[in-house]
MIDREN-719077 format. One record per residue (C-alpha): x negated, y negated, z negated. Coordinates in Angstrom, 1 decimal, decimal comma. Example, Ala and Ser with C-alpha at 12.3 -4.5 7.8 and 13.67 -1.06 7.14 Angstrom:
<r><x>-12,3</x><y>4,5</y><z>-7,8</z></r>
<r><x>-13,7</x><y>1,1</y><z>-7,1</z></r>
// end
This chain:
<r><x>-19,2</x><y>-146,4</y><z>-96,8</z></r>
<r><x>-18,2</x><y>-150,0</y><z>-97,0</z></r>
<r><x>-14,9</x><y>-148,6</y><z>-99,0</z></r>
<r><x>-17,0</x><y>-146,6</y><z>-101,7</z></r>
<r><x>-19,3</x><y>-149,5</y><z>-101,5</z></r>
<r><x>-16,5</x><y>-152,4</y><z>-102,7</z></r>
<r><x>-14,7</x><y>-150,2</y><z>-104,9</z></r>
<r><x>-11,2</x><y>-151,2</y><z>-104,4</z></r>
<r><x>-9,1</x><y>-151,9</y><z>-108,0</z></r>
<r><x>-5,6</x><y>-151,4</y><z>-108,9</z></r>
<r><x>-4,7</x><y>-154,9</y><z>-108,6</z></r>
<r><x>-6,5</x><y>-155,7</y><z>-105,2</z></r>
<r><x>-5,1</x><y>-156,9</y><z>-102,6</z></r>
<r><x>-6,3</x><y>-155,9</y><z>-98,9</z></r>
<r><x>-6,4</x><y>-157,6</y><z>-95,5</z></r>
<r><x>-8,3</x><y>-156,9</y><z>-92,7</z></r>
<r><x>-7,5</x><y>-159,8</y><z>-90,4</z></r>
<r><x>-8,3</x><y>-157,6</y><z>-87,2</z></r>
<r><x>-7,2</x><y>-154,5</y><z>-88,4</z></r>
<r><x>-6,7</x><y>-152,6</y><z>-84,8</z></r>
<r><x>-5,6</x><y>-148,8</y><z>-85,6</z></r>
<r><x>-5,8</x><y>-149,9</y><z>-89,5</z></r>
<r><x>-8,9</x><y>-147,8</y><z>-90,0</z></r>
<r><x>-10,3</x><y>-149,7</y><z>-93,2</z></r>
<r><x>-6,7</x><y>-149,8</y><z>-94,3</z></r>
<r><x>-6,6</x><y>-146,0</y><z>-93,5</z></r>
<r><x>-9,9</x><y>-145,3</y><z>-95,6</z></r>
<r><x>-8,9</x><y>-147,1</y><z>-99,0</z></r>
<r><x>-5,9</x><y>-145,5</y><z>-99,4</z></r>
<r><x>-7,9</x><y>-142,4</y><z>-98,8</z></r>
<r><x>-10,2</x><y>-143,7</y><z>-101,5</z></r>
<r><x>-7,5</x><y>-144,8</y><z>-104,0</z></r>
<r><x>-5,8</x><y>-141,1</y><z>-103,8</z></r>
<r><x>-9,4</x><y>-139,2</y><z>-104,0</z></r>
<r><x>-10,9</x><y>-141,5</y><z>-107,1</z></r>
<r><x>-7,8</x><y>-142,7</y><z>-109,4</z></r>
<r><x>-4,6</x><y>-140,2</y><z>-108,5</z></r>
<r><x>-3,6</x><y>-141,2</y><z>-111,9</z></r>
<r><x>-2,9</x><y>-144,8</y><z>-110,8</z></r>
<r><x>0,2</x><y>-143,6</y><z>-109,0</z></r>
<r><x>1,4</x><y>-142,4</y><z>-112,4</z></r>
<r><x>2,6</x><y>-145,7</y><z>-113,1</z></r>
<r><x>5,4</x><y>-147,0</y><z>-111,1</z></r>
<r><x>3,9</x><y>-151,0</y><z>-110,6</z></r>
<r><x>1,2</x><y>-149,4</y><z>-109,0</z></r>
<r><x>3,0</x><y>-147,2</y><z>-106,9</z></r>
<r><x>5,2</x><y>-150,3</y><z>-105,9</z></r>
<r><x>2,4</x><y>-152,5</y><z>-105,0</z></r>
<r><x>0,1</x><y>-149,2</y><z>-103,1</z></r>
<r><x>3,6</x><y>-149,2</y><z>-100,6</z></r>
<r><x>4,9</x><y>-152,9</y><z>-100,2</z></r>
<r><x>1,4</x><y>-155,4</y><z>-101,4</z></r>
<r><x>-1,5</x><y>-153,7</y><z>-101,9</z></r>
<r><x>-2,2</x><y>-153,3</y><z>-97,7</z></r>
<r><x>-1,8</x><y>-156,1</y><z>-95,2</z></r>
<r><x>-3,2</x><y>-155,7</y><z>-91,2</z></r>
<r><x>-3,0</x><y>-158,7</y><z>-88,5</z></r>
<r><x>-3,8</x><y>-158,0</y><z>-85,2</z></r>
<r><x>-2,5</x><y>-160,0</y><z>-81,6</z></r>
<r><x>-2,2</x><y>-156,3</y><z>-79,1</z></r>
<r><x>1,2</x><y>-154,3</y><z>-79,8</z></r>
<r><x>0,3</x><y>-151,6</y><z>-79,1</z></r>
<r><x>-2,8</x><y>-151,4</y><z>-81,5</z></r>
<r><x>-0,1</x><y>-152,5</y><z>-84,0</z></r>
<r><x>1,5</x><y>-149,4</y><z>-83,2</z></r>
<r><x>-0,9</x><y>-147,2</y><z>-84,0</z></r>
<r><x>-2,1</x><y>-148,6</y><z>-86,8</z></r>
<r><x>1,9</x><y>-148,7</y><z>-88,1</z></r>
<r><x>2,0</x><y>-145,1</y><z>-87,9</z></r>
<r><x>-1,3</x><y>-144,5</y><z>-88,9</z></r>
<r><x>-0,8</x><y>-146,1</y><z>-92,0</z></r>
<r><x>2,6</x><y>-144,1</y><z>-92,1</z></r>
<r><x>1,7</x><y>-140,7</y><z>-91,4</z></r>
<r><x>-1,1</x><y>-141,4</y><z>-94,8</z></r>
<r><x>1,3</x><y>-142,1</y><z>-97,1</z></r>
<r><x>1,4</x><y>-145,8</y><z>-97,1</z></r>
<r><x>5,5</x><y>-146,8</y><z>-96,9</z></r>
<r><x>5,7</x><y>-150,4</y><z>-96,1</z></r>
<r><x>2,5</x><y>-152,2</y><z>-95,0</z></r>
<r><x>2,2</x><y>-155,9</y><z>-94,1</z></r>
<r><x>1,3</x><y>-155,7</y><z>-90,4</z></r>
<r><x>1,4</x><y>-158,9</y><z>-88,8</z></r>
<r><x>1,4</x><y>-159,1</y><z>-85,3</z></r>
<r><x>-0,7</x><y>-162,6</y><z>-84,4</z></r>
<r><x>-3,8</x><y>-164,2</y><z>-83,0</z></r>
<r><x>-5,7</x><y>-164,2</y><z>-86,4</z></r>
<r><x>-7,7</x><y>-167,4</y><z>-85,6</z></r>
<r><x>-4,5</x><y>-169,5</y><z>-83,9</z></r>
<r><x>-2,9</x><y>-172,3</y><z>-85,1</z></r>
<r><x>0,2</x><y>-170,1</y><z>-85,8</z></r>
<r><x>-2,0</x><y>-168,0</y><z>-88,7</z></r>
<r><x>-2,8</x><y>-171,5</y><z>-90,7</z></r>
<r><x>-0,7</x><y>-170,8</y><z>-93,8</z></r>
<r><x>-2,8</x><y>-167,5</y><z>-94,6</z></r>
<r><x>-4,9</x><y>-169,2</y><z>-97,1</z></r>
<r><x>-6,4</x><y>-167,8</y><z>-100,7</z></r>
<r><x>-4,5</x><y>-165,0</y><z>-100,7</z></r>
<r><x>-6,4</x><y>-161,8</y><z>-100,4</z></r>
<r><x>-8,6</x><y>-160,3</y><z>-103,3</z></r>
<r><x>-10,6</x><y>-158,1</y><z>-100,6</z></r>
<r><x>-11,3</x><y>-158,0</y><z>-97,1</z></r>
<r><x>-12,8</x><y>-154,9</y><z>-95,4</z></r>
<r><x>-13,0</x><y>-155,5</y><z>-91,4</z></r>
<r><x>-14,8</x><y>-155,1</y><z>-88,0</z></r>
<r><x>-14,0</x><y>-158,4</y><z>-85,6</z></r>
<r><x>-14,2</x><y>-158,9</y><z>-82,2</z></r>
<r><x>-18,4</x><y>-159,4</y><z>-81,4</z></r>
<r><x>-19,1</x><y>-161,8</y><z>-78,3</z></r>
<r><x>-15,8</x><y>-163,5</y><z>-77,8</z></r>
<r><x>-16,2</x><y>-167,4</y><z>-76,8</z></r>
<r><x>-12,6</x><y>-169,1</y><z>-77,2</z></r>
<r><x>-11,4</x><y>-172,3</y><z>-76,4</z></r>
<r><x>-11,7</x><y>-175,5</y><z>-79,2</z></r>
<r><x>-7,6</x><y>-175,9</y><z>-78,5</z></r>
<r><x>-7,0</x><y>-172,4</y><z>-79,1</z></r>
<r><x>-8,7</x><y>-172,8</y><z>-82,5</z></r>
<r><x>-7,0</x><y>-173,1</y><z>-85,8</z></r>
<r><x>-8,2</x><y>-176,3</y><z>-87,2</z></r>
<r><x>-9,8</x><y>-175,6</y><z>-90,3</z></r>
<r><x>-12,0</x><y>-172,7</y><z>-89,1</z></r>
<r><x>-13,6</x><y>-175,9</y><z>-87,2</z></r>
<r><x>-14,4</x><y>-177,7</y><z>-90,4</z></r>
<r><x>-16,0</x><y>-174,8</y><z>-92,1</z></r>
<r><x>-18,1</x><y>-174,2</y><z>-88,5</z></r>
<r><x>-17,5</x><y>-175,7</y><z>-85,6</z></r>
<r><x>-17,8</x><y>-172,5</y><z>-82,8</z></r>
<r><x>-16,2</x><y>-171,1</y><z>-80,1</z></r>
<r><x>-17,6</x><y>-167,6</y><z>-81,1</z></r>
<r><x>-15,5</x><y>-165,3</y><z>-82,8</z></r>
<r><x>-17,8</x><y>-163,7</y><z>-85,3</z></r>
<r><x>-18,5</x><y>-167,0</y><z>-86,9</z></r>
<r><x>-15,0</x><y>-168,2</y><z>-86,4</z></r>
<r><x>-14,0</x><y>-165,0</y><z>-87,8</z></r>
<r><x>-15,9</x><y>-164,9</y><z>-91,3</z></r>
<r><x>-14,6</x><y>-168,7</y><z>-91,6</z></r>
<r><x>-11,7</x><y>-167,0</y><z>-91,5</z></r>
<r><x>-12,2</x><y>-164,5</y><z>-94,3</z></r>
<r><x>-13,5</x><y>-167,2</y><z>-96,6</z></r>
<r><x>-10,3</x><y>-169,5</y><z>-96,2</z></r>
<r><x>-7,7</x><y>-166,2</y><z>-97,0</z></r>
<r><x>-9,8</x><y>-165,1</y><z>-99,7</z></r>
<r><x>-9,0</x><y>-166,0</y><z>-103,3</z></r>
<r><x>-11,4</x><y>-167,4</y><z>-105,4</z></r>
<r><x>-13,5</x><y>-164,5</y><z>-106,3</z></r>
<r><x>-12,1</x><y>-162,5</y><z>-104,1</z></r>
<r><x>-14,8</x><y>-160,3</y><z>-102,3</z></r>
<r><x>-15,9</x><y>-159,7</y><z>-98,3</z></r>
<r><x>-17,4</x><y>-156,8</y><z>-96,4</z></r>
<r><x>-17,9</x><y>-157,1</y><z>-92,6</z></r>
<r><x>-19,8</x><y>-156,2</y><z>-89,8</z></r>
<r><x>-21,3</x><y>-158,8</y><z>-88,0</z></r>
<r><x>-23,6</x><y>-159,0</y><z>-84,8</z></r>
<r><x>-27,6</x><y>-159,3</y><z>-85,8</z></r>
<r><x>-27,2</x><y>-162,9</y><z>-84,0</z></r>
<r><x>-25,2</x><y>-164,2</y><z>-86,8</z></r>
<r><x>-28,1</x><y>-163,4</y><z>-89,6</z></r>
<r><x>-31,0</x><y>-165,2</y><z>-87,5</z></r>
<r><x>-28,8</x><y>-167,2</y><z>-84,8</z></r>
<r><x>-30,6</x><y>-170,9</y><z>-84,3</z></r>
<r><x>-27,7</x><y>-173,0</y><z>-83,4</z></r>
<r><x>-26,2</x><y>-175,1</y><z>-85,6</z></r>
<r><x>-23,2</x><y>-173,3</y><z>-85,8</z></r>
<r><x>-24,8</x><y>-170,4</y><z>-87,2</z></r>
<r><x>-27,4</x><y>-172,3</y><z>-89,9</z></r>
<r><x>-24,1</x><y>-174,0</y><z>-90,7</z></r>
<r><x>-22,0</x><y>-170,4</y><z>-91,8</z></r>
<r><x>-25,4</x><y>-168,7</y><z>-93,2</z></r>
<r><x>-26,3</x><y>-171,9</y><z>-95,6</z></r>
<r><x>-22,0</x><y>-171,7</y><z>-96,9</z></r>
<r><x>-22,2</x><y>-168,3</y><z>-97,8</z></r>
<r><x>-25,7</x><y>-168,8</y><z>-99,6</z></r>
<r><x>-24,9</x><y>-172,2</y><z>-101,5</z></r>
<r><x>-21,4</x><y>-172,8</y><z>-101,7</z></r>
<r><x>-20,3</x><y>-169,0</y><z>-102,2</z></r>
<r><x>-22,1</x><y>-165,7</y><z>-103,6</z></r>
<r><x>-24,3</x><y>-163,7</y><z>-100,9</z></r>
<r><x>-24,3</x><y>-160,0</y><z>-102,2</z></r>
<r><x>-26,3</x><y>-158,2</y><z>-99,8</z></r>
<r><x>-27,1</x><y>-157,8</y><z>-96,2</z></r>
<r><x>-27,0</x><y>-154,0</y><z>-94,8</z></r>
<r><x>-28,9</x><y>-154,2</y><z>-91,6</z></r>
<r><x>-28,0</x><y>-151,1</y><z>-89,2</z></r>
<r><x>-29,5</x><y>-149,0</y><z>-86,3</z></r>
<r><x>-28,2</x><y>-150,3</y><z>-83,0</z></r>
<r><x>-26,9</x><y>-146,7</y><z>-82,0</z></r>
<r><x>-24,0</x><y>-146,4</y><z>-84,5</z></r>
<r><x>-21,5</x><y>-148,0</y><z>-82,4</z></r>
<r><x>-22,5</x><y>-145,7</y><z>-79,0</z></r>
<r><x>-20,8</x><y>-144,8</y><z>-76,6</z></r>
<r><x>-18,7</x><y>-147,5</y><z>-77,4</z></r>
<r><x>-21,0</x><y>-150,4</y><z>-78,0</z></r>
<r><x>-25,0</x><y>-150,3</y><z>-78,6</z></r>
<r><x>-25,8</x><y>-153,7</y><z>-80,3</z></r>
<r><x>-27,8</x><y>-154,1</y><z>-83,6</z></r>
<r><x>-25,2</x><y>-154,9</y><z>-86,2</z></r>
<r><x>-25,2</x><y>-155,7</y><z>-89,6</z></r>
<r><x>-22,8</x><y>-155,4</y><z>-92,8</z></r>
<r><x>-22,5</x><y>-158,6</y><z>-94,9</z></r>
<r><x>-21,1</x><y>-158,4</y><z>-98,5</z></r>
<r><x>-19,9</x><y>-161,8</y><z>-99,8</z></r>
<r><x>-17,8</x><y>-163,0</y><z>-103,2</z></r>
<r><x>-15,9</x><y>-166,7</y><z>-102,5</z></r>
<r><x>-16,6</x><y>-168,5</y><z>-105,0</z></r>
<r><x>-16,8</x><y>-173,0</y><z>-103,9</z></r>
<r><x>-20,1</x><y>-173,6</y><z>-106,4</z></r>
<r><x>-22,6</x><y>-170,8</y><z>-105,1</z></r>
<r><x>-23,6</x><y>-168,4</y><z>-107,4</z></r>
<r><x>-26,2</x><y>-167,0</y><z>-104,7</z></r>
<r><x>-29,1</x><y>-166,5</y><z>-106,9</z></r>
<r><x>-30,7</x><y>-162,8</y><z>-105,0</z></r>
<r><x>-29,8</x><y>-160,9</y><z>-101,9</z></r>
<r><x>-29,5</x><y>-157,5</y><z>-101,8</z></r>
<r><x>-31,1</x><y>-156,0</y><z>-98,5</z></r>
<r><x>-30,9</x><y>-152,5</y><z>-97,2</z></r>
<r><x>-33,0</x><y>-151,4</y><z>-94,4</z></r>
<r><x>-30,7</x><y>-148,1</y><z>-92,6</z></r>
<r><x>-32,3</x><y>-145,9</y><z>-90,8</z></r>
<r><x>-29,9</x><y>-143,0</y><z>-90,7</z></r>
<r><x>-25,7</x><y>-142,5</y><z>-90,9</z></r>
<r><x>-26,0</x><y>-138,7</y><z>-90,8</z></r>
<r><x>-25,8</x><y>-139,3</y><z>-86,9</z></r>
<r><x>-28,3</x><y>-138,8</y><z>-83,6</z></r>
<r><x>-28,0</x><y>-142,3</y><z>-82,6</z></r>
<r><x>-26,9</x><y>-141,8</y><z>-78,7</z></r>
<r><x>-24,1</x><y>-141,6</y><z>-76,9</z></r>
<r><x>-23,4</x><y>-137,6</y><z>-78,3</z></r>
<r><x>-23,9</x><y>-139,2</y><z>-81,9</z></r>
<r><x>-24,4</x><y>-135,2</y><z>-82,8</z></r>
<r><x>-24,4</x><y>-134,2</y><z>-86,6</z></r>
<r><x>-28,1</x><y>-134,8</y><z>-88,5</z></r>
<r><x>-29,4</x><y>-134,3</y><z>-91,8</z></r>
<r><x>-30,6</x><y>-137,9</y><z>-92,4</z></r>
<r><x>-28,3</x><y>-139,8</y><z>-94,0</z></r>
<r><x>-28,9</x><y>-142,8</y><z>-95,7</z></r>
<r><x>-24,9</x><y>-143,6</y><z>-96,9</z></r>
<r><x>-25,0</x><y>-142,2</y><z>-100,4</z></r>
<r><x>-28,3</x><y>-144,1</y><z>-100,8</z></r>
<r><x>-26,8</x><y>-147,4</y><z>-100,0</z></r>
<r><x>-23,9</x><y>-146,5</y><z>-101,8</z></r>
<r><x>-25,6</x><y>-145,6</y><z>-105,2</z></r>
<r><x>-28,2</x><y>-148,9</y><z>-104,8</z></r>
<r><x>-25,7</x><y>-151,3</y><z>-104,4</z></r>
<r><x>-23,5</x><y>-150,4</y><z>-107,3</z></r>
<r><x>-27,0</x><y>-150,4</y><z>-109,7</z></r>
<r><x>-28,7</x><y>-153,6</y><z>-107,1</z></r>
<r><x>-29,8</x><y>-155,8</y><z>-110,2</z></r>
<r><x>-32,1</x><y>-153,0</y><z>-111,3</z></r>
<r><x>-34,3</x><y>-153,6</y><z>-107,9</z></r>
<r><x>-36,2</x><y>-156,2</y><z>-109,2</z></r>
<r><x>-39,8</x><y>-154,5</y><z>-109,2</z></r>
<r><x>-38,7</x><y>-152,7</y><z>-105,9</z></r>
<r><x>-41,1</x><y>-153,1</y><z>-102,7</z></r>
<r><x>-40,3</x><y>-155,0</y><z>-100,0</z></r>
<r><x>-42,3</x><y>-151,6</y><z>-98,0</z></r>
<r><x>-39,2</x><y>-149,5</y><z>-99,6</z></r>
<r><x>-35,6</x><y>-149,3</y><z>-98,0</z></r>
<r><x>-34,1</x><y>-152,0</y><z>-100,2</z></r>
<r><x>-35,2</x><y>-154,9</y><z>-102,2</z></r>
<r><x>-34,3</x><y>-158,3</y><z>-103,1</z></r>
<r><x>-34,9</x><y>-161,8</y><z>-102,1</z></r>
<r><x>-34,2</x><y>-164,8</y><z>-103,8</z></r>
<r><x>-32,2</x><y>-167,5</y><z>-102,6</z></r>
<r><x>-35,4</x><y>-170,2</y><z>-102,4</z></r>
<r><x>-37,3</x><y>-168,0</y><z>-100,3</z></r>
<r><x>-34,5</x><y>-167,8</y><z>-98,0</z></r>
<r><x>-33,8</x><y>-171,5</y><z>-97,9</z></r>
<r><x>-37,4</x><y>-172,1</y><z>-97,0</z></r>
<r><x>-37,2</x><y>-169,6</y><z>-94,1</z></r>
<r><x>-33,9</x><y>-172,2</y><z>-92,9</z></r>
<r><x>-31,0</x><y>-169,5</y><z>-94,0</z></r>
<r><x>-32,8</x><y>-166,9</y><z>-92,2</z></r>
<r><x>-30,8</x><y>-163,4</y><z>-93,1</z></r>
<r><x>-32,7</x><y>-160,8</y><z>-90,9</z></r>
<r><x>-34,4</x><y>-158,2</y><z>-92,7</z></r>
<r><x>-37,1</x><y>-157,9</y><z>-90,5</z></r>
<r><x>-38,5</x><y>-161,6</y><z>-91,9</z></r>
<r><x>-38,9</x><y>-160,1</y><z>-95,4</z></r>
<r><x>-39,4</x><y>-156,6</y><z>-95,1</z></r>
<r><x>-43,7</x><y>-155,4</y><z>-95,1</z></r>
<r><x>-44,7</x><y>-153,0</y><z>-93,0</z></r>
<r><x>-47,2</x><y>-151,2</y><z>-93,7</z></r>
<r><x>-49,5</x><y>-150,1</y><z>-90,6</z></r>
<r><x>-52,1</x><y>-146,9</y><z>-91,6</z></r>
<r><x>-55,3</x><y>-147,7</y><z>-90,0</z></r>
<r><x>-56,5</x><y>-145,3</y><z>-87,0</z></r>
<r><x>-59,9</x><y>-144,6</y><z>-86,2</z></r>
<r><x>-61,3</x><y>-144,2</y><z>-82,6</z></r>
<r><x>-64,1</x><y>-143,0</y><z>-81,0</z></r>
<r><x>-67,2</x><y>-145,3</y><z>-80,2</z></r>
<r><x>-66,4</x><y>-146,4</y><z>-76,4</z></r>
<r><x>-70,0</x><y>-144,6</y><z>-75,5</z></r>
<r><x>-68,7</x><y>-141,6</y><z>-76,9</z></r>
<r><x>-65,3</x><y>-141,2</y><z>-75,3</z></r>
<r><x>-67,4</x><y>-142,2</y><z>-71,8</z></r>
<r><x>-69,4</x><y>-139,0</y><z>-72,6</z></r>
<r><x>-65,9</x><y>-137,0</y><z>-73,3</z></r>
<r><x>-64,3</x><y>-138,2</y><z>-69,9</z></r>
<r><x>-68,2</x><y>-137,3</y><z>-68,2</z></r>
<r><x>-68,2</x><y>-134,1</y><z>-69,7</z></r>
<r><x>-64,2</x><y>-133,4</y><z>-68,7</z></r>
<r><x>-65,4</x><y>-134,3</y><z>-65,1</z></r>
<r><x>-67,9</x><y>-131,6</y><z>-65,2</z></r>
<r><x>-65,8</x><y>-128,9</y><z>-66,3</z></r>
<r><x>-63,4</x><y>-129,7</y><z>-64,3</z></r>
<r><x>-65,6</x><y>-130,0</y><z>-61,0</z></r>
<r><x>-66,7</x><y>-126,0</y><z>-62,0</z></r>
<r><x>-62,8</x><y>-125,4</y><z>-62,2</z></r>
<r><x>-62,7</x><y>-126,6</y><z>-59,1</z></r>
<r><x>-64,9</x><y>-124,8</y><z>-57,3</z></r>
<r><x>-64,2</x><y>-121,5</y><z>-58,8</z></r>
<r><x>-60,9</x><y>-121,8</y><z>-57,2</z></r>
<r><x>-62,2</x><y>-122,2</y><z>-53,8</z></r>
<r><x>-64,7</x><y>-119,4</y><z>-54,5</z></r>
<r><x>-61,4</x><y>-117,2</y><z>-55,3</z></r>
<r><x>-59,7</x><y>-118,1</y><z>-52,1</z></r>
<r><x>-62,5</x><y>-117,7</y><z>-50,0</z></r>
// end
């Protein structure tokens, strides 16, 4: 979905700075060969699908491995897989260098300031790796390079500093797309938090002007542990809003998706979670008078007190 939904181009460049078994990597070469085979008619793109176009960092060996021959075994010759703590002092001269970045980071994680590259700090100063992590993205992006990632719910409505800090960059100094809120099953077994996607463009001088938010309900998936096939699936959905987003305007804030603008979210102090803009609406229910449902429960007691003593009449 998040593939479809950035629409890699010929000339991008990819990273996904904690690529694991290269799944994102995986996907767009899928997409690249199943929406533009004629690309690889021309021998510049061939060149850069094989040596530039794909590029993977990640610290364990063995998920380097995998994703090596993962990427391998679909086609892609010669990716850059770098084998490094992506947020280390040793990963500082990745800067403005990617045109896209599709990835998944570690959720939870609390590291050390020491073990910190330095200018992650400036941009938020953190020990936790989500937020370190998408300061991350926004340094090895280019300008006008573009951002999907999934994020913990805690980042979009987080109080600390720390996190009003990282929400109010991405709103004013860079281009918020859209926020893709998702169920909290669609990581089970493995994981059951709420997590959203977050869709960014760096720019420096804002350019924030509406969000785009989606409410999913449904990935074509029961959303336990067995994550069994279902026929609700809101992907295509997503996919299809996103692409035509600016023609939301008169959309409900009752329906799936909708957008805000930036003031409203700068009054609500860079708050990103759906949930403070969406309406609900409740449909009203009508009871009985409570004199009335005393004469349903009296008039249950008698029925039941013949029940009652019927049976014992049966049993002798």
């Amino acid at each position: 979905m998040m593939v479809e939904i950035m629409q890699p181009t010929k000339e991008d460049t990819l990273c996904d700075p904690a690529c694991g078994t290269a799944g994102f990597l995986v996907a767009t070469g899928e997409y690249v060969h199943e929406n533009h085979k004629d690309w690889f008619n021309e021998q510049t793109f061939r060149t850069h699908y094989n040596n530039a176009m794909f590029t993977g960092l990640e610290f364990d060996s063995t998920m380097l491995r995998i994703g090596a021959m993962n990427l391998q075994l679909h086609g892609i010759e010669n990716p850059n897989l770098i084998g490094r703590d992506a947020l280390s002092e040793g990963n500082a001269e990745l800067r403005d260098q990617y045109s896209l970045i599709l990835a998944n980071p570690p959720f939870k994680g609390s590291l050390d300031y020491d073990s910190v590259e330095s200018s992650l700090l400036k941009t938020v100063k953190t020990k936790k790796t989500e937020l370190l992590f998408l300061a991350l993205m926004l340094r090895m992006l280019k300008i006008g390079g573009r951002c999907a990632v999934i994020i913990p719910d805690g980042v979009l409505f987080g109080s600390s500093n720390a996190h009003k800090q990282l929400r109010e960059t991405l709103l004013s100094k860079h281009k918020l797309d859209a926020v893709i809120s998702m169920p909290s099953g669609v990581f089970k077994p493995y994981a059951g938090v709420s997590t959203a996607i977050v869709i960014f463009t760096k720019t420096n001088n804002g350019g924030t002007d509406k969000v785009w938010f989606y409410d999913m309900q449904a990935d074509g998936y029961s959303l336990d542990d067995k994550r069994s096939p279902i026929t609700n699936n809101d992907i295509p959905d997503i996919v299809s809003r996103f692409a035509q987003r600016d023609q939301e305007q008169a959309r409900s804030r009752t329906e799936p998706s909708f957008l805000v603008p930036l003031a409203e979210i700068k009054a609500n102090d860079w708050d990103l979670s759906i949930n403070r803009y969406k309406e609900i609406v409740y449909e009203e229910v009508e009871y009985e008078t409570p004199a009335q449902i005393i004469k349903d429960i009296e008039t249950l007691d008698v029925e039941r007190g013949l029940a009652l003593k019927l049976l014992k009449e049966l049993l002798g």
